[in-house]
C-alpha positions in Angstrom: 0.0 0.0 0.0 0.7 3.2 -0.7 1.2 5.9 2.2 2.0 9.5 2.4 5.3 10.7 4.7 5.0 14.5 5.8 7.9 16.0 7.2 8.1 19.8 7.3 7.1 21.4 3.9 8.3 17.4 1.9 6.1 15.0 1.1 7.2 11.4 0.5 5.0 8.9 -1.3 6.3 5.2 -0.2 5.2 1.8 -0.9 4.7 -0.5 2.5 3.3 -3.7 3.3 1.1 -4.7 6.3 3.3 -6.8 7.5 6.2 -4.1 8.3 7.1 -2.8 11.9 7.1 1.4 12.1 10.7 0.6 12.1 10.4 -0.7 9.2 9.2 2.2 7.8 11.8 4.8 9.9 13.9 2.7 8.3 12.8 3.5 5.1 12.6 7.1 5.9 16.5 7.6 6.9 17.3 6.1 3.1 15.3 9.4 1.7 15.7 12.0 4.2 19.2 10.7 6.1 17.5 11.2 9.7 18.6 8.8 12.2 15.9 5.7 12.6 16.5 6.3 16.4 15.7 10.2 15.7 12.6 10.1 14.4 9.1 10.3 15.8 6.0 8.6 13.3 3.0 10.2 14.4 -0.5 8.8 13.2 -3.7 10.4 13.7 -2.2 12.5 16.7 -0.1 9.5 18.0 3.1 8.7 17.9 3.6 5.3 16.8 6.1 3.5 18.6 9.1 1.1 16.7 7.5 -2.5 17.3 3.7 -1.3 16.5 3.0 -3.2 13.3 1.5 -1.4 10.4 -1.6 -4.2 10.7 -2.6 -3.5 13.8 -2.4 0.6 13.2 -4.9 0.7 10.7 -2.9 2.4 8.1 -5.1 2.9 5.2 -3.9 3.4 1.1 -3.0 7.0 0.5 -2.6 7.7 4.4 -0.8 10.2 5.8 1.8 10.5 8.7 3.8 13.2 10.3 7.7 12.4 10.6 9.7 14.5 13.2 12.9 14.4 13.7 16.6 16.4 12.2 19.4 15.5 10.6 22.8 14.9 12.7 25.2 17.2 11.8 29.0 15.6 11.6 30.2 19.5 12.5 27.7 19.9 15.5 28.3 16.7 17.0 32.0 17.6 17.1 31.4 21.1 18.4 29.3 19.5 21.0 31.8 16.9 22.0 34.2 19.9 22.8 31.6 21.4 24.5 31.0 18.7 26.5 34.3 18.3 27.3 35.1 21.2 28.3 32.6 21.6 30.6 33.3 18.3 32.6 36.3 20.3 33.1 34.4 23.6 34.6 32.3 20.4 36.8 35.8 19.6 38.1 37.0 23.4 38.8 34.0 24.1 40.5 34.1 21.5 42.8 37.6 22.6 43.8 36.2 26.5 43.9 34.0 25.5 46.7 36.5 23.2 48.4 38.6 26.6 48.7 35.6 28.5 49.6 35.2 26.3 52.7 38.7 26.7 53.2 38.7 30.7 53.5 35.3 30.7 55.2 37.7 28.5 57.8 40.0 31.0 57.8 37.5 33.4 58.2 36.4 32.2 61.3 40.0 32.1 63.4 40.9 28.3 62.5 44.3 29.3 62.2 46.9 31.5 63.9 50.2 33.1 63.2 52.6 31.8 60.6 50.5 29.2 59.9 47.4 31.7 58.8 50.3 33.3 56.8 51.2 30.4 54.8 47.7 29.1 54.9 46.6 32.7 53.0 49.6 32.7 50.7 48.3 29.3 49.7 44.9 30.2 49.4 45.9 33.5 46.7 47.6 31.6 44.9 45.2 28.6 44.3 42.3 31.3 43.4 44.3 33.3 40.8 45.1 29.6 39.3 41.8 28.9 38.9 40.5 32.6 37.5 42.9 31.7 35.0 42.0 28.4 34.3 38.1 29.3 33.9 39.9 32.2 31.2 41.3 29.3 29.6 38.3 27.3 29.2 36.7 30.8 28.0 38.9 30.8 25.4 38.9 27.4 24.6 35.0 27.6 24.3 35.6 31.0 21.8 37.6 28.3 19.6 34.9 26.0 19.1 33.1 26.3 15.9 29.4 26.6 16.0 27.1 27.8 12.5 23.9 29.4 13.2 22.0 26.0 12.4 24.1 24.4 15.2 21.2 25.4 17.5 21.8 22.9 20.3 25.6 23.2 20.7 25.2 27.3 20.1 22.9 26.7 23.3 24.8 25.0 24.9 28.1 26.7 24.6 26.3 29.8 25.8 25.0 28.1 29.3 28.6 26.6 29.7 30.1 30.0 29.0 27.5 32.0 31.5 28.6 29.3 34.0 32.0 30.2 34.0 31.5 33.5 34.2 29.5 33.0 37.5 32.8 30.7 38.5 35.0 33.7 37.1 32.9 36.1 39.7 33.3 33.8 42.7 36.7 32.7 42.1 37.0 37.1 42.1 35.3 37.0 45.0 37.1 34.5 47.1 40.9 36.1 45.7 39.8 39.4 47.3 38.5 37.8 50.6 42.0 36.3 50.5 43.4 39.7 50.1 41.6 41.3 52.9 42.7 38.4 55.6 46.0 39.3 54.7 45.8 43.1 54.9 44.3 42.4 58.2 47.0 39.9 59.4 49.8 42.7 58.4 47.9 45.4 60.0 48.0 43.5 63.3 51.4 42.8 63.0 
């Protein structure tokens, strides 16, 4: 029999038997309009027909008509957001150190340590926070290399949340180096 395949503004005209599966037919439907199998959705009369549904038991009529949904992968966007990805298990890692520090200071903060020991512990403490402001610049930059075309929709989106995430690091990680800074004006000043 003879059904009709919308997707978007195309029409496809393809020849099926009762006895396929809708996979069977997705199948049919990534040879002439290269979407994934797995990516597409076969909707029927306002539902969505699931992969081991057979076309018998749907009744799918000659000359009906379902709705595909579903996009093209992109070799270009999957690698963008592969980077992406990675590079934001990397901003998972800094942050978790970011707020080990931030403990750290708070401890500080509070009188924890005395003497040569807050000295050292504050030296220590600077210098761990400006690593890490620039390593979030880093990943900022690395982000800013990654290639994404307007039609890249999901990586575009989500490079943009991984890069406002940094900055929100960046802005702590400021935050926490100028803490720093003020336990050790106030150590020198009672020395």
């Amino acid at each position: 029999m003879k059904v009709i395949i919308n997707q978007g503004l195309k029409k496809y005209t393809i020849v099926i038997e009762e006895s396929y599966s809708v996979k069977d037919v997705a199948d049919i439907m990534e040879t002439l309009t290269e979407i994934p199998a797995n990516s597409q959705k076969l909707i029927y009369k306002g539902r969505m027909l699931q992969f081991e549904d057979k076309i018998a038991n749907i009744s799918l009529k000659e000359g009906d008509k379902l709705m595909l949904l579903g996009r093209k992968h992109c070799s270009e966007e999957q690698a963008s957001l592969q980077e992406i990805l990675q590079i934001e298990k990397s901003v998972d890692k800094q942050e978790k150190r970011l707020h080990e520090l931030q403990a750290e200071v708070e401890g500080i903060q509070k009188g924890w340590l005395e003497g040569d020991i807050l000295k050292e512990s504050c030296a220590n403490q600077q210098k761990k926070a400006k690593a890490m402001g620039e390593y979030f610049m880093q990943l900022l930059e690395k982000l800013d290399r990654v290639k994404t075309d307007n039609e890249h929709k999901s990586a575009r989106l989500r490079k943009k949340s991984v890069i406002n995430r940094i900055q929100k690091l960046l802005e702590c990680s400021d935050a926490i180096e100028e803490r720093i800074r003020q336990l050790i004006s106030e150590q020198l000043c009672k020395s």
